[in-house]
N, C-alpha and C positions, 0 to 999 in steps of 0.2 A: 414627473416629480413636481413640474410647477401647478400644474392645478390638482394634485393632494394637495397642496401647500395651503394653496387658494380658497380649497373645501374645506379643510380644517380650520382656517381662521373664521372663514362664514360661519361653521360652528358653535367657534368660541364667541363672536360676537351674536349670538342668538342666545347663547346660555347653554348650550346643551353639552358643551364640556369647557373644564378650566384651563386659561389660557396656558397654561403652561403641560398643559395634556396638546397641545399644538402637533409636534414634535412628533411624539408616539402615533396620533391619530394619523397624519401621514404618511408615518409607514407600513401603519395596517391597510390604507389605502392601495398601497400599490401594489401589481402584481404578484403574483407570488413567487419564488425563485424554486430553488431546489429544495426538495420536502426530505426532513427526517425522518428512517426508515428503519421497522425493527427487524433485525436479520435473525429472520428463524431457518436458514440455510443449510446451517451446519457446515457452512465453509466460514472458518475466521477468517480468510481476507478476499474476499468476495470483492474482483476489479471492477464489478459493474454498482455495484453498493459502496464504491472506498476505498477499498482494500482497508487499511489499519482505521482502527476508533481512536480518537485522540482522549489520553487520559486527560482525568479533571485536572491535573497541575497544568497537561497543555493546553485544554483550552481557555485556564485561567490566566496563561501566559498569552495566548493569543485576543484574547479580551484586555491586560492592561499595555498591549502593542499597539492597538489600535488606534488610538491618538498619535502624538508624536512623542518621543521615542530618543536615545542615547544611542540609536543603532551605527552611527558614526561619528558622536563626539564624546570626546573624555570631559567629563563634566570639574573634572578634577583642575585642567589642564586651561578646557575651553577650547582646546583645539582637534582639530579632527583624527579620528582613530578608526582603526580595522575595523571596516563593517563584521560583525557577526561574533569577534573575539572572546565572547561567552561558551557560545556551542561549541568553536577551535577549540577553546581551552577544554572544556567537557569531555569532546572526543579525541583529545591528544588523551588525556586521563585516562580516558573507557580503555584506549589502542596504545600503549607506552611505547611500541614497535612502529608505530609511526612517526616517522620523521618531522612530520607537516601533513596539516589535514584542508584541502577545499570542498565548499556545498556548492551544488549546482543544483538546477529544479528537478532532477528526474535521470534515473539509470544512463538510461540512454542518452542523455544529454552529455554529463560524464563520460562515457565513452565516445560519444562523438568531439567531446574534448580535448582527449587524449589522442587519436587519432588525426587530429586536426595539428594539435601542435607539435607532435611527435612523429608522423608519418607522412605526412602529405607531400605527395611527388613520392613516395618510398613507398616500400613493398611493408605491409603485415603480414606476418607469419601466423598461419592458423591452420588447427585439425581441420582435414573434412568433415570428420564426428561433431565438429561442433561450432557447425554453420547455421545455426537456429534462426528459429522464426519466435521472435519475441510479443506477440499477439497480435490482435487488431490490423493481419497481414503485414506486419512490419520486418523484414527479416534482416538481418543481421550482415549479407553479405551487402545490401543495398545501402546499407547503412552507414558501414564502413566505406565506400567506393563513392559517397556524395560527399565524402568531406577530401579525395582528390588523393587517394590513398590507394596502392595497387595490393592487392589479396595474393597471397603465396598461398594456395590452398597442398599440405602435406597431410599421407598417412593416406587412409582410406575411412570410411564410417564407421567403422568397429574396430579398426586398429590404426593409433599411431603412435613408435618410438622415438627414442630422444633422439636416434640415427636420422629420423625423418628431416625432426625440426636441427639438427647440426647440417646435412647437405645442404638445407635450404639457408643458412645464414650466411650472406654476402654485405659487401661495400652495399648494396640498398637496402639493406634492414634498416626500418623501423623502429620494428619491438617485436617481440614472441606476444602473441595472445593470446594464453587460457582461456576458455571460459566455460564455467560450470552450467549445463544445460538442465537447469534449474525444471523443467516443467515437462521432463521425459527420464528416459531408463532404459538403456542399452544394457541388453546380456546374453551371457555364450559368450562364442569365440570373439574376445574382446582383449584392447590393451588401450591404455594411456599411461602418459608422460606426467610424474608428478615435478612441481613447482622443482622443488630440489635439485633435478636432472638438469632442466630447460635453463638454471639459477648461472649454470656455469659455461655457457656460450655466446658471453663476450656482446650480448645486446640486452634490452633493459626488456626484462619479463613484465606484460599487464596482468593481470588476475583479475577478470568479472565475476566474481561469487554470488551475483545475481540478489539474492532474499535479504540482506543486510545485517547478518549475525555479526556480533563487534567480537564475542568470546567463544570460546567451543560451548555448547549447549548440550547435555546427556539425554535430552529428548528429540532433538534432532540427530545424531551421529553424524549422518549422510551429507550435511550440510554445511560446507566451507564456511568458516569467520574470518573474519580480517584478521585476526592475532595470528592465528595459527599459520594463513598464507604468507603472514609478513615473515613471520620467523620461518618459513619453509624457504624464502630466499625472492622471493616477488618484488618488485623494486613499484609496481604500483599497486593498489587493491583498487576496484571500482564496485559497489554497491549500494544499492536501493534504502530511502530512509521508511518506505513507507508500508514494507510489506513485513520480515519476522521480527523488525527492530523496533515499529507498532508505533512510527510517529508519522510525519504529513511527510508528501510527496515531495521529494526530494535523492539527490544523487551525490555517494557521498565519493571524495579521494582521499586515499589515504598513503602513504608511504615516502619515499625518499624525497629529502628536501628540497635536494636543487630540481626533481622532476615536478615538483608538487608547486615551487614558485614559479617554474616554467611556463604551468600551465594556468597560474593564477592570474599572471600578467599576458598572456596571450589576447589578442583583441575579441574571438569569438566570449571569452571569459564572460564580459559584460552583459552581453546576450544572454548568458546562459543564469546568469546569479539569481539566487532568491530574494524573497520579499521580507520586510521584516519579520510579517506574520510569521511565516515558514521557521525562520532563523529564531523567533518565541517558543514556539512550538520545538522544532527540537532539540533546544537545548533543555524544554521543560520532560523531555520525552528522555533524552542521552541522561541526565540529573538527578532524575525526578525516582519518582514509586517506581512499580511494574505497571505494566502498561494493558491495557483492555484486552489486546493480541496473547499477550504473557499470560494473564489469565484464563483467557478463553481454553489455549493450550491446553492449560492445567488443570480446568474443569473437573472435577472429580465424579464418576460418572454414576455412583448411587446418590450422591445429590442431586445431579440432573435429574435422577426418576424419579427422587424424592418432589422435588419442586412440580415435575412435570405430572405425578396424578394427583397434587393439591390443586393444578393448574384444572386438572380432568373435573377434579369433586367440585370448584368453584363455578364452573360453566354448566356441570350435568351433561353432558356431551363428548365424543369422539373417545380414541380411543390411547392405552398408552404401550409404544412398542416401542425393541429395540432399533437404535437406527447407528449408520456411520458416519462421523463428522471428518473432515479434511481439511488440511491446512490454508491449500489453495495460494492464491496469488503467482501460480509460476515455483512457488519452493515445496518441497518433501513431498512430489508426485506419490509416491507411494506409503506413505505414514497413515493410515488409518484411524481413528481418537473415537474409542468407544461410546455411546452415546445412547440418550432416547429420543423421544418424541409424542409428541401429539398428532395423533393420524384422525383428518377430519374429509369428507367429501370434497375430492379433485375438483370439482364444479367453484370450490370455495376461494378458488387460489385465487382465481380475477377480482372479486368483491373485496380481499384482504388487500390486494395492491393498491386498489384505488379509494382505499376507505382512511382515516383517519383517527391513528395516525396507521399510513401506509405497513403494514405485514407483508413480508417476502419471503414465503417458503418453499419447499420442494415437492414435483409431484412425480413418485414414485409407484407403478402397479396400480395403477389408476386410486393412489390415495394421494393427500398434501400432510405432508409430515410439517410439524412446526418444532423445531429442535430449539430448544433455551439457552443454548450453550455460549451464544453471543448475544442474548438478550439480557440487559440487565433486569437484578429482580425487582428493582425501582421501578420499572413499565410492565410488571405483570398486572395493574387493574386497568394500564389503557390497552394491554394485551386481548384483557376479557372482555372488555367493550369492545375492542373490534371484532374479535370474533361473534361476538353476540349478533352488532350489526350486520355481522355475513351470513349469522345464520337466518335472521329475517329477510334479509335480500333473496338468499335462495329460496323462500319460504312464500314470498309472498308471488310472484309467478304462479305456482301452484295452486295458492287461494284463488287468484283470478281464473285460472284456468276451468277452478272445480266449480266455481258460481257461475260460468258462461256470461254471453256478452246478452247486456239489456237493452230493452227496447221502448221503446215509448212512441204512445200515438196523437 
């Protein structure tokens, strides 16, 4: 950073920019971080691209955080106040069924929370059905067992009753753990225990609902919300802020008060809290419009072809077919979202990833399908100029090939 600094000023004292261009020319200097990427996927939460697009209110929120910030003091008072009390108050709002709400940075941190403060040295009670592997080789049973917790595994992988989780509650329970196996689908000869049953045996139910619905939603069905698990009798919810709730990475709790300050004031807490950024973000996400994610959902799929052969006629190239989009991120494994696309030469898909600004699409049947459906339409002219530039990249190999190599004497 310090010789950008250094160059830029040499610069400014040569004339060749004003000094108060200082600032900016340094940090065009420096390397580059992570590159903005247009997801023609057709997966809206795409974990290796994101998962959720933060709406303009959040990232307008996250832009006037950036400085310093009220994030701990009541300006009113001058003295110090609850980190985050904006987004608490939002998502008490959103969840009225919750008692008390904490953010922590990420799902799993949240549950490693709860288990930390509520089980350790004690047994969790949990189906065998749903001992999941939550990606990136992360599974669920290891998870639980680092933060010093013993696993009651009851039931079998396709069947467990409320009889199961009643023999297993003793003087070392814990907590009963739910948790909605968000990114598979067990069926046939199957049973589970809903919230209700497990409500009434006398130890504190957690609920992981995984995808982070605040309210029931009629395009997901299949898909637990926090309201609904609170009032089914769950004394904690745990879910993700960053996947169908469509704000930044983050892990939300929700439910009974005294478990919810239990775990606020526990010492891992500190470890686990967000940044202000975060805490902008989703209270501009919980508050705010519908969100990029909400959208993409909703996509209306004779618009998408509409867009997508204006896309075809503006390029003169490839082709427009029907395609499948999916939710992704771990939630509505089996939801399918009608769609199109742009089918261009599979050879195409490397030159769009590395071209600018980067395109990431899918290569299906040996074609690259480019689906719109999370592309805003504000980036369809640097959409066409990347593809333009891919089509010359794979073009010009070809020329070389066809004029052979020269020679000279």
């Amino acid at each position: 950073m310090k010789a950008a600094v250094l160059a830029a000023q040499d610069r400014a004292r040569a004339g060749e920019i004003e000094p108060v261009a200082v600032a900016d020319a340094a940090v065009a200097a420096l390397p580059a971080g992570m590159r903005a990427v247009l997801n023609a996927t057709g997966v809206v939460l795409h974990t290796n691209l994101g998962r959720a697009a933060l709406s303009p209110a959040a990232v307008g929120a996250v832009v006037r955080a950036a400085g310093h910030t009220d994030v701990e003091l009541d300006l009113r008072t001058g003295k110090r106040a609850r980190r985050g009390r904006d987004v608490l108050a939002a998502l008490a709002a959103a969840v009225p069924d919750a008692g008390a709400v904490h953010v922590v940075n990420n799902g799993a941190a949240a549950l490693v929370l709860a288990a930390t403060a509520l089980a350790a040295g004690r047994e969790i009670i949990v189906s065998r059905g749903e001992m999941v592997e939550i990606g990136d080789g992360f599974r669920l049973p290891d998870l639980l067992a680092s933060t010093g917790a013993r696993l009651r595994e009851v039931g079998t992988t396709n069947r467990t009753s409320v009889v199961d989780y009643a023999n297993a509650v003793g003087p070392e329970t814990g907590f009963i753990l739910k948790v909605h196996p968000s990114n598979f689908v067990i069926r046939g000869f199957t049973l589970s225990t809903d919230i209700s049953e497990m409500s009434g045996l006398g130890v504190p139910v957690v609920a992981d609902i995984g995808s982070g619905l605040l309210r029931p939603d009629p395009l997901l069905p299949d898909e637990p919300d926090a309201a609904t698990t609170l009032r089914a009798g769950a004394d904690l919810v745990i879910a993700s802020g960053d996947k169908l709730l469509g704000g930044p990475q983050s892990g939300l709790l929700l439910g009974d008060a005294a478990l919810v300050e239990r775990l606020r004031r526990h010492p891992l807490a500190r470890a686990l809290r967000v940044d202000k950024l975060t805490l902008a973000a989703l209270h501009a996400t919980v508050a705010g419009p519908p969100t990029p994610t909400w959208e993409a959902l909703r996509a209306d799929a004779g618009e998408l072809r509409e867009r997508t052969e204006q896309l075809r006629a503006r390029l003169g190239l490839g082709e427009v077919v029907a395609a499948t989009a999916v939710v992704g991120g771990g939630g509505a494994p089996e939801l399918e979202l009608p769609s199109w696309a742009l089918a261009l030469p599979a050879g195409w898909a490397a030159p769009l990833r590395e071209g600018d600004p980067p395109v990431v699409g899918r290569v299906e049947r040996g074609r690259l399908l480019l689906d719109l459906r999370c592309v805003p339409p504000s980036a369809d002219a640097g959409l066409i100029e990347a593809i333009n530039a891919a089509a010359r990249a794979a073009q010009e190999p070809q020329e070389q090939h066809a004029e052979g190599p020269t020679c000279s004497s």
